[in-house]
mmCIF file of the N, C-alpha and C atoms, coordinates in Angstrom:
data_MODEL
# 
_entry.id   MODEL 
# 
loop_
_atom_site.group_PDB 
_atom_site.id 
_atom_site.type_symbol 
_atom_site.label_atom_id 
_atom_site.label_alt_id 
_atom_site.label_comp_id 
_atom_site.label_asym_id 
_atom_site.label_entity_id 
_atom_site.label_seq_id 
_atom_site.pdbx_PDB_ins_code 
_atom_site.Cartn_x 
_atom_site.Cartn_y 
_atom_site.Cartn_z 
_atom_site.occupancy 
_atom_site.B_iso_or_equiv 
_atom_site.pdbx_formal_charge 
_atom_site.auth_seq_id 
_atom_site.auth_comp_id 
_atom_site.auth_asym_id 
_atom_site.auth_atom_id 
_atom_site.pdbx_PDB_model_num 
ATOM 1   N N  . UNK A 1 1  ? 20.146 -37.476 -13.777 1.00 0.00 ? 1  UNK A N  1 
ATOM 2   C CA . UNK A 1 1  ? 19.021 -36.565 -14.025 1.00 0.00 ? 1  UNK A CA 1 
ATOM 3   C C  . UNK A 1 1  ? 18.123 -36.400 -12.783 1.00 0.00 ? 1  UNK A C  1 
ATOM 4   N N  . UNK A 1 2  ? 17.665 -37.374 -11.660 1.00 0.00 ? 2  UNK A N  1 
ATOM 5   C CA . UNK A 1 2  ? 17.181 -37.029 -10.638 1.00 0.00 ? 2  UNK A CA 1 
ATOM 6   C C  . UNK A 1 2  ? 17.764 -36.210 -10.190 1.00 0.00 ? 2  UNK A C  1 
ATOM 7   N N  . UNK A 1 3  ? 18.850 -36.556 -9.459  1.00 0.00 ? 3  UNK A N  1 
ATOM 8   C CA . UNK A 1 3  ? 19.680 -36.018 -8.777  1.00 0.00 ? 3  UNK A CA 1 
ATOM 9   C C  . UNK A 1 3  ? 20.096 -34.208 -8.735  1.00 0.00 ? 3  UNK A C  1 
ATOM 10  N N  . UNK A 1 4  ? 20.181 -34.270 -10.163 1.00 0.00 ? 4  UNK A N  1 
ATOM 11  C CA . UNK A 1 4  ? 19.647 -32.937 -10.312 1.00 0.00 ? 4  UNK A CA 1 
ATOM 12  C C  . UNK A 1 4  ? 18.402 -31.880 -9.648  1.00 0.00 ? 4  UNK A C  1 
ATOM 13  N N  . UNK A 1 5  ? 17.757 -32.722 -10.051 1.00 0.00 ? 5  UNK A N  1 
ATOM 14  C CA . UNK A 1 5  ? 16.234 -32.426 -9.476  1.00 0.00 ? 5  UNK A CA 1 
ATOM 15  C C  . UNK A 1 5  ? 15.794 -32.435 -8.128  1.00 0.00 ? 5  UNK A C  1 
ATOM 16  N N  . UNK A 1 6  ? 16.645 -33.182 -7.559  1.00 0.00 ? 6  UNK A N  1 
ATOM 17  C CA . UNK A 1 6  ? 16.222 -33.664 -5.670  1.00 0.00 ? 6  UNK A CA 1 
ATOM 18  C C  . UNK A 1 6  ? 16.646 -32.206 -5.621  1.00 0.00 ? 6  UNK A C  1 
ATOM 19  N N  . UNK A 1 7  ? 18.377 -32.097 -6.212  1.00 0.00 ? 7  UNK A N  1 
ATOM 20  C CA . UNK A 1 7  ? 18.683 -30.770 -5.023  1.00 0.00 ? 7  UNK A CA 1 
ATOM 21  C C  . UNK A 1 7  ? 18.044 -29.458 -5.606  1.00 0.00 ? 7  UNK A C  1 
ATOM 22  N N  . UNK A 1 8  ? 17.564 -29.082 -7.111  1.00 0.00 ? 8  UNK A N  1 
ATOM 23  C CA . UNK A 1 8  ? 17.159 -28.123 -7.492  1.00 0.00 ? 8  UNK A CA 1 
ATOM 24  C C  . UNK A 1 8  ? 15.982 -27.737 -6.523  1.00 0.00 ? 8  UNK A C  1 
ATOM 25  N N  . UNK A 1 9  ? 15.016 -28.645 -6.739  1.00 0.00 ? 9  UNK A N  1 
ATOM 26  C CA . UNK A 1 9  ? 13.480 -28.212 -6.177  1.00 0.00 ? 9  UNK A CA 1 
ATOM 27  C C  . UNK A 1 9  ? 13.647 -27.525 -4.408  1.00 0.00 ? 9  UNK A C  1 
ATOM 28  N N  . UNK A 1 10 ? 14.698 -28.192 -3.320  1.00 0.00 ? 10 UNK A N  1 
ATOM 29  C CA . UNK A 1 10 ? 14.067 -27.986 -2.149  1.00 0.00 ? 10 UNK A CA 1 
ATOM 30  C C  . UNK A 1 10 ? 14.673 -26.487 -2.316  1.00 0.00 ? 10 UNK A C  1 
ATOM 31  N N  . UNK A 1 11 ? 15.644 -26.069 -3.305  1.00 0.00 ? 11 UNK A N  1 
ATOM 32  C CA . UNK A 1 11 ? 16.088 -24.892 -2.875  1.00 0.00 ? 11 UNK A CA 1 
ATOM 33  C C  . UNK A 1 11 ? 15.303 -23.360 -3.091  1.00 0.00 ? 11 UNK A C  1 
ATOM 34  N N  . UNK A 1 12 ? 14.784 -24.053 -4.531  1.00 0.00 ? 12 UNK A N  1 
ATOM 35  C CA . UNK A 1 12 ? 13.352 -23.226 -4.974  1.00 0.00 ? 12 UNK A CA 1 
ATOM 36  C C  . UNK A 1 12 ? 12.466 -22.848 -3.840  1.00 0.00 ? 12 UNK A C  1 
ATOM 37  N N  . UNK A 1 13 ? 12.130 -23.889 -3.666  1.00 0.00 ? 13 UNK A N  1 
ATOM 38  C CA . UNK A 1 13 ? 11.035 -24.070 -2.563  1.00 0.00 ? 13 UNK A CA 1 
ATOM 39  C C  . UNK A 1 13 ? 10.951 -22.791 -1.080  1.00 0.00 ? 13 UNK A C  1 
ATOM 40  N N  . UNK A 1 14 ? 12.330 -23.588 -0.986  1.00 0.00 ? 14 UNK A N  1 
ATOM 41  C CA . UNK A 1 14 ? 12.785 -22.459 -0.013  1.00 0.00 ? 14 UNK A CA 1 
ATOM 42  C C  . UNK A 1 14 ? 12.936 -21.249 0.206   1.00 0.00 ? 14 UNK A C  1 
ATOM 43  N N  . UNK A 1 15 ? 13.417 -20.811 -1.090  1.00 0.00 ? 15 UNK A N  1 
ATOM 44  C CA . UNK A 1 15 ? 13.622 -18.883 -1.371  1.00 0.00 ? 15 UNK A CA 1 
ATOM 45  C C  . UNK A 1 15 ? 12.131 -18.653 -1.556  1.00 0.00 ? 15 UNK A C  1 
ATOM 46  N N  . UNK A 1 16 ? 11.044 -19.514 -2.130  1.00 0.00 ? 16 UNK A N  1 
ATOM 47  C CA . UNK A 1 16 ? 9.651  -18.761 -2.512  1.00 0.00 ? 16 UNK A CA 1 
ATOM 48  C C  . UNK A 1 16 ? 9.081  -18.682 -0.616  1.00 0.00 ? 16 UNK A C  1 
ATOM 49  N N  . UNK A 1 17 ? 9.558  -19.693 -0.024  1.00 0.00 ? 17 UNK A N  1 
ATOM 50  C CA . UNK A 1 17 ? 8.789  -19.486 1.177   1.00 0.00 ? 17 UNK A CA 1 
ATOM 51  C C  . UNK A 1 17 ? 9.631  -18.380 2.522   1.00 0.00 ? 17 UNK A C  1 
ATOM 52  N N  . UNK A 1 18 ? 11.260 -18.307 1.779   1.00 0.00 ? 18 UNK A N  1 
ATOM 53  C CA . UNK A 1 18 ? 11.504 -17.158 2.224   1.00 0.00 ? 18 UNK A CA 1 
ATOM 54  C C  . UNK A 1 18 ? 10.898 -15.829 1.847   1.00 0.00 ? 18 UNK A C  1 
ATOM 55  N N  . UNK A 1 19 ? 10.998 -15.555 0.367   1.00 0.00 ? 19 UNK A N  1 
ATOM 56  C CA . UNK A 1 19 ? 10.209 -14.649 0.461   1.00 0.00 ? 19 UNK A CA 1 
ATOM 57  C C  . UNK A 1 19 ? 8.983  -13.718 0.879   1.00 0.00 ? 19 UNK A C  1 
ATOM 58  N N  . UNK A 1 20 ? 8.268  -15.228 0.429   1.00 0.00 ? 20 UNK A N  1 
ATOM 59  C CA . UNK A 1 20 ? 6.726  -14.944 1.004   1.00 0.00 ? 20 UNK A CA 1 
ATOM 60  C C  . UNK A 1 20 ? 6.961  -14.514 2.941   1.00 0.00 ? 20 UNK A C  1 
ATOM 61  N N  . UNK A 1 21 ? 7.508  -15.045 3.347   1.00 0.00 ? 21 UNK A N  1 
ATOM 62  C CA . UNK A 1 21 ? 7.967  -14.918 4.679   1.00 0.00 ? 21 UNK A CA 1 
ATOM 63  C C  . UNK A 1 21 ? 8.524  -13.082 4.953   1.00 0.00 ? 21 UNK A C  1 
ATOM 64  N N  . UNK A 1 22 ? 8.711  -13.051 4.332   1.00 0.00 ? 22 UNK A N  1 
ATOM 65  C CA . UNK A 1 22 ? 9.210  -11.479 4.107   1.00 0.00 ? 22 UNK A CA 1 
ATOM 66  C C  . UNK A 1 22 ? 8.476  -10.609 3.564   1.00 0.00 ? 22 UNK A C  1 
ATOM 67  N N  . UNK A 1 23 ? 7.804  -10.747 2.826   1.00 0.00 ? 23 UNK A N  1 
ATOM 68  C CA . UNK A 1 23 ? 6.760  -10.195 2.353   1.00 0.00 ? 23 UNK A CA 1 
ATOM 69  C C  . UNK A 1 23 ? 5.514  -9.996  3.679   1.00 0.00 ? 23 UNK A C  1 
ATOM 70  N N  . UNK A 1 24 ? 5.180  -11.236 4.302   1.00 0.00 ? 24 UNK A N  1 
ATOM 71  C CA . UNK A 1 24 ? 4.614  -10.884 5.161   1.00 0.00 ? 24 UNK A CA 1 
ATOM 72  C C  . UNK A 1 24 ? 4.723  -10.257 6.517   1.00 0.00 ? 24 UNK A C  1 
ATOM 73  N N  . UNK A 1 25 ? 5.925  -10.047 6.612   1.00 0.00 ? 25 UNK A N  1 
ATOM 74  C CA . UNK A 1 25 ? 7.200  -9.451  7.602   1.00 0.00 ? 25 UNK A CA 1 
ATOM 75  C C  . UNK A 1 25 ? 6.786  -8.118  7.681   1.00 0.00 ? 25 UNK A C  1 
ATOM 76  N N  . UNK A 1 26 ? 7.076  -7.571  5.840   1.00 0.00 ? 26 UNK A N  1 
ATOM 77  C CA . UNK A 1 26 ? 7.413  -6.901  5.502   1.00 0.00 ? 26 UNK A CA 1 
ATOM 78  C C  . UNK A 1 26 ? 5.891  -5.229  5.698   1.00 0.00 ? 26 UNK A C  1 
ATOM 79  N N  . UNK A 1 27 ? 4.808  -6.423  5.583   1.00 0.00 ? 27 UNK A N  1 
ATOM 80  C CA . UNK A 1 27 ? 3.199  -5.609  5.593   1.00 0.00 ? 27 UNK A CA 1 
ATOM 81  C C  . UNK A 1 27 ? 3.388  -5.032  6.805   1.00 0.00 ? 27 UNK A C  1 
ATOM 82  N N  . UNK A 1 28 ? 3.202  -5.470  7.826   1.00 0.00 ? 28 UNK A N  1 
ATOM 83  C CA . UNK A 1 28 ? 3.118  -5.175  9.129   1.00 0.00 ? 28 UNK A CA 1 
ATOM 84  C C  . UNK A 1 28 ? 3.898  -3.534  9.531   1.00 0.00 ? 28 UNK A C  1 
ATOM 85  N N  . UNK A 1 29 ? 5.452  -3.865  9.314   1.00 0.00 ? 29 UNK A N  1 
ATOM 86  C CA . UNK A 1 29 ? 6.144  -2.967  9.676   1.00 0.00 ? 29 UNK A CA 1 
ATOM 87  C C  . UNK A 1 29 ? 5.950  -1.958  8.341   1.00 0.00 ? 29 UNK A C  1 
ATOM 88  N N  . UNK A 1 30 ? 5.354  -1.501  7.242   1.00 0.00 ? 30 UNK A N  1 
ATOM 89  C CA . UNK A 1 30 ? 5.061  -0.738  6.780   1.00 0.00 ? 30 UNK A CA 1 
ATOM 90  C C  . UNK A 1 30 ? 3.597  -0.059  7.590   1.00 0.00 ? 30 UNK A C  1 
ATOM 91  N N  . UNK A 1 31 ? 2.721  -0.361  7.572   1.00 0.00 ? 31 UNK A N  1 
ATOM 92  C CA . UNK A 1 31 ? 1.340  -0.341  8.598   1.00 0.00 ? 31 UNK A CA 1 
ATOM 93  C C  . UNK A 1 31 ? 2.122  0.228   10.055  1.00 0.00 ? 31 UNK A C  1 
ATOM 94  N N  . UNK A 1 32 ? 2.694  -0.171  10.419  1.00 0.00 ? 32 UNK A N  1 
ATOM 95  C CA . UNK A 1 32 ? 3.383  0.150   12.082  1.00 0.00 ? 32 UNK A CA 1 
ATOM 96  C C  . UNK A 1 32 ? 4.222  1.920   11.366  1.00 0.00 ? 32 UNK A C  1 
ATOM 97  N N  . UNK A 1 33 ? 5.127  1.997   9.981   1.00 0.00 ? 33 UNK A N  1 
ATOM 98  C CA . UNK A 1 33 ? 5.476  3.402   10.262  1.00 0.00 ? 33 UNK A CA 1 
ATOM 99  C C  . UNK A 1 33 ? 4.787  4.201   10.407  1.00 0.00 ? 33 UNK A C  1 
ATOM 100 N N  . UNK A 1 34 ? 3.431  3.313   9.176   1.00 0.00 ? 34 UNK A N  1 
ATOM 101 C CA . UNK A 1 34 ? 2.458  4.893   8.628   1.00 0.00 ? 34 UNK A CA 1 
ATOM 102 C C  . UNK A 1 34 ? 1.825  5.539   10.294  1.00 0.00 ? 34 UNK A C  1 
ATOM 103 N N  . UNK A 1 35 ? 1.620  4.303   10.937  1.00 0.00 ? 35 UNK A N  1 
ATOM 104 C CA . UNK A 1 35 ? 0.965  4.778   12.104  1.00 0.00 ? 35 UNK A CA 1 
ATOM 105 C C  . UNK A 1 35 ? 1.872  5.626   13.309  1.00 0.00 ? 35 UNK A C  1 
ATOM 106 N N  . UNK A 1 36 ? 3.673  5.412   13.102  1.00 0.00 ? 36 UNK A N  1 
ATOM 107 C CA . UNK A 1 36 ? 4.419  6.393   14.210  1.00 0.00 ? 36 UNK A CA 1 
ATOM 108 C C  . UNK A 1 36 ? 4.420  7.590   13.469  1.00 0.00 ? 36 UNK A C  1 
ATOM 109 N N  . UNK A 1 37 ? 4.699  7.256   11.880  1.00 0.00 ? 37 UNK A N  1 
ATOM 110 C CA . UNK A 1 37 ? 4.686  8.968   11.952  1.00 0.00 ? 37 UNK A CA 1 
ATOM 111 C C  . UNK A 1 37 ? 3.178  9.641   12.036  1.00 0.00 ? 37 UNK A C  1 
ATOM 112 N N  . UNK A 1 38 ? 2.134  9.381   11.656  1.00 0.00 ? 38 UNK A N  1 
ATOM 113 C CA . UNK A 1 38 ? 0.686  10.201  12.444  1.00 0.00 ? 38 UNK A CA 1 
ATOM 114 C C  . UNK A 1 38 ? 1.019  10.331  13.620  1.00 0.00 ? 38 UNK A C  1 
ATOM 115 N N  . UNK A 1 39 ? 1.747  9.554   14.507  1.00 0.00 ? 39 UNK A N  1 
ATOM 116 C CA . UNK A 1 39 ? 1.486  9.545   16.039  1.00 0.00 ? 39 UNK A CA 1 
ATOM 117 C C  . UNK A 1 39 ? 2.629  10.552  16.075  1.00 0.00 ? 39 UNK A C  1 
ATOM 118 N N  . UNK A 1 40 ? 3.323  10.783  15.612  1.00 0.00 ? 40 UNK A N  1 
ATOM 119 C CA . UNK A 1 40 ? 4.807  11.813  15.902  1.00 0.00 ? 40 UNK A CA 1 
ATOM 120 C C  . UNK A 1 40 ? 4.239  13.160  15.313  1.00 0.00 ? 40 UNK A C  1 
ATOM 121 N N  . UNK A 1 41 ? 3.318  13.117  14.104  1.00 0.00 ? 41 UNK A N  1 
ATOM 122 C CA . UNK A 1 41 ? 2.951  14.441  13.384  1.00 0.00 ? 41 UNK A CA 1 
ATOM 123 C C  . UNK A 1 41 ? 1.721  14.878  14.924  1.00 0.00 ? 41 UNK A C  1 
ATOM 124 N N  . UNK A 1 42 ? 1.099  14.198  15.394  1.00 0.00 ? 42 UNK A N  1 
ATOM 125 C CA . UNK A 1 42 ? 0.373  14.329  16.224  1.00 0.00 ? 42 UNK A CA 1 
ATOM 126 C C  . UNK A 1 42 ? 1.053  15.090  17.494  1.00 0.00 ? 42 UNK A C  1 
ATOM 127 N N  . UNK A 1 43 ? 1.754  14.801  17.965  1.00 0.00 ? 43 UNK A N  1 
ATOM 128 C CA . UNK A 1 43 ? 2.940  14.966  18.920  1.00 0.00 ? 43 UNK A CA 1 
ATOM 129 C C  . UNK A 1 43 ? 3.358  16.368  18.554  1.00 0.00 ? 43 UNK A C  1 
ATOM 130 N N  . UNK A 1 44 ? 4.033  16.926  17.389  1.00 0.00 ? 44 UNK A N  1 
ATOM 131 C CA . UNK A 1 44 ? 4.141  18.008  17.108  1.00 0.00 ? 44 UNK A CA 1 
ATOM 132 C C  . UNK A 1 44 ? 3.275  18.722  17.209  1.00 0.00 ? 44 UNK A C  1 
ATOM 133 N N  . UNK A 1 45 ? 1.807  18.716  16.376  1.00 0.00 ? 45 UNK A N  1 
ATOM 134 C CA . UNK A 1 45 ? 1.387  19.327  16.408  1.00 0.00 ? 45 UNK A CA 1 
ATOM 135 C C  . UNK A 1 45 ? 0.871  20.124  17.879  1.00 0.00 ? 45 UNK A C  1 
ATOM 136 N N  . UNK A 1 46 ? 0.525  18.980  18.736  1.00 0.00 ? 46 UNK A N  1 
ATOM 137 C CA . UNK A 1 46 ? 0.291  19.416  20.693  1.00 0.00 ? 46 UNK A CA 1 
ATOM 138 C C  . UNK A 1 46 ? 1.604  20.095  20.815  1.00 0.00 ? 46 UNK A C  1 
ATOM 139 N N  . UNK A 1 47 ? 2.614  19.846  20.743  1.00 0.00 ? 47 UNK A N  1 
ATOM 140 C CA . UNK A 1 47 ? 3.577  20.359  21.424  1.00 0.00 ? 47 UNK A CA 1 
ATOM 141 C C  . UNK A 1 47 ? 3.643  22.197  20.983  1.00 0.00 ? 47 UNK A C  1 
ATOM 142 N N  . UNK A 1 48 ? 3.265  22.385  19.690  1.00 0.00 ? 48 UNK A N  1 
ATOM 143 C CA . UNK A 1 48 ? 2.987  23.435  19.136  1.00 0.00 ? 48 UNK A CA 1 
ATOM 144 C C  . UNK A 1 48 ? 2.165  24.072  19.418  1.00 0.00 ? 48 UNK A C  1 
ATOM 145 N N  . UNK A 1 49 ? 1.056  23.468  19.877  1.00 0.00 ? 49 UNK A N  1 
ATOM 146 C CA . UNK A 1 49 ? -0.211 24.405  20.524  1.00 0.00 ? 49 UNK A CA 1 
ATOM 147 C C  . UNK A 1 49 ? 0.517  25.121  22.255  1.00 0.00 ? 49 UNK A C  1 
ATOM 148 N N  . UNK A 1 50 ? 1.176  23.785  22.609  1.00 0.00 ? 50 UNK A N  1 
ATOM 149 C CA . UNK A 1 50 ? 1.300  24.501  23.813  1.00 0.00 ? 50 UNK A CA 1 
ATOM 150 C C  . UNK A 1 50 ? 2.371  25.319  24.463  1.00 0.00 ? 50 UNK A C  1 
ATOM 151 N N  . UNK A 1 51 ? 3.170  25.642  22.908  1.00 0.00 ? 51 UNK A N  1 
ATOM 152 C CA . UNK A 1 51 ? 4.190  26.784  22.533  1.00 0.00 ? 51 UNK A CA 1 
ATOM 153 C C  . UNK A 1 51 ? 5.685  25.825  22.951  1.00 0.00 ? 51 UNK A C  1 
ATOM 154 N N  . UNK A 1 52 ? 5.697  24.901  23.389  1.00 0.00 ? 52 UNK A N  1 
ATOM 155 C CA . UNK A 1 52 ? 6.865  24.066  23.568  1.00 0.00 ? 52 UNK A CA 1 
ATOM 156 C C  . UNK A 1 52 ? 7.824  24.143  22.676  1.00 0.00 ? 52 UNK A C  1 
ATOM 157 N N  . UNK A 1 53 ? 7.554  23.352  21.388  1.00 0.00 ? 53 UNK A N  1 
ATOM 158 C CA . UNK A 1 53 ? 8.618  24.006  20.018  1.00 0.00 ? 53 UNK A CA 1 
ATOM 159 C C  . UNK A 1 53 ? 8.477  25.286  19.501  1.00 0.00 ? 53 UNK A C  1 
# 
């Protein structure tokens, strides 16, 4: 019955702190697209003023 238990818990352990690990991975590079595509809609839009596209 330990034995059980030694190996159950570290594996738990592990996927919650993978996750969380990913999750916090995960914030950043959402925050980083929202900000290329403004910076790319931005880009168009200049390039449009100055008849380029």
């Amino acid at each position: 019955m330990p034995v059980d238990g030694m190996f159950e818990r570290p594996y738990t352990v592990r996927a919650v702190k993978l996750m969380d690990g990913l999750s916090a991975m995960a914030l950043p590079a959402v925050k980083l697209s929202r900000r290329l595509e403004d910076y790319l809609e931005a880009v168009l839009m200049l390039s449009r003023e100055d008849g380029v596209a």
